[in-house]
N, C-alpha and C positions, 0 to 999 in steps of 0.2 A: 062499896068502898066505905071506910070508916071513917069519921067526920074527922078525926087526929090527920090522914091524909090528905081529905081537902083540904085540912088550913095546913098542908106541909108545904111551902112551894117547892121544896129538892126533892117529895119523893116519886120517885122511877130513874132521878138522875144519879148513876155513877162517879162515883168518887172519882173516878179516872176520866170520865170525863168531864167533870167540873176539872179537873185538875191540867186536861189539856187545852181546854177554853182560856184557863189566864193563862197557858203560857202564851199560848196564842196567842191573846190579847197584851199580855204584859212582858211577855219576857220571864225566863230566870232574875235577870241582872233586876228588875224592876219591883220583882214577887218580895224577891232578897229583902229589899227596901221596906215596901209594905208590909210583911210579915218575917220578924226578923227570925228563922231558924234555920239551922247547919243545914238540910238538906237542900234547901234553895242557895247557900251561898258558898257551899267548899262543891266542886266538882256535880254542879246537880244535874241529877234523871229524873223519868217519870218515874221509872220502877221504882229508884233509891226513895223517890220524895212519898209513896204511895206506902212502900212498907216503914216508914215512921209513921205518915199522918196514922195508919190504921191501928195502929200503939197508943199513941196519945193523942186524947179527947181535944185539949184544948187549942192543940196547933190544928186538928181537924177543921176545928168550929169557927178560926180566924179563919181558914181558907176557904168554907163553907159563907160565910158572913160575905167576903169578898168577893167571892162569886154573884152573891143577891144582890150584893150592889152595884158591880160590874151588870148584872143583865135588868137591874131597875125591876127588881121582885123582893126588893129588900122594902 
């Protein structure tokens, strides 16, 4: 394994399943809140929220960020 991966803490983890940890954890209504984009706050899914974040970099990297900090690997 290459040293770029031990210092990843996300990598092997799924986008989708970071994605269903903070609902789990947070809620939609809560996500909304902390990261403010459409697909957490007009009618959200996993699917709807999964084929934006994988569009755009920077709402990925809020929810990525959130996650590390959510499991204290941030």
């Amino acid at each position: 394994m290459s040293e770029e991966h031990n210092n990843n803490p996300l990598h092997g983890i799924k986008l989708k399943d970071i994605l269903e940890s903070l609902v789990q954890h947070y809620g939609f209504k809560e996500l909304a809140k902390r990261i403010e984009i459409r697909c957490f706050l007009f009618d959200p899914t996993i699917n709807s929220s999964l084929k934006f974040l994988r569009k755009t970099p920077w709402a990925r990297k809020k929810v990525e960020d959130l996650y590390l900090q959510m499991t204290g690997k941030a």
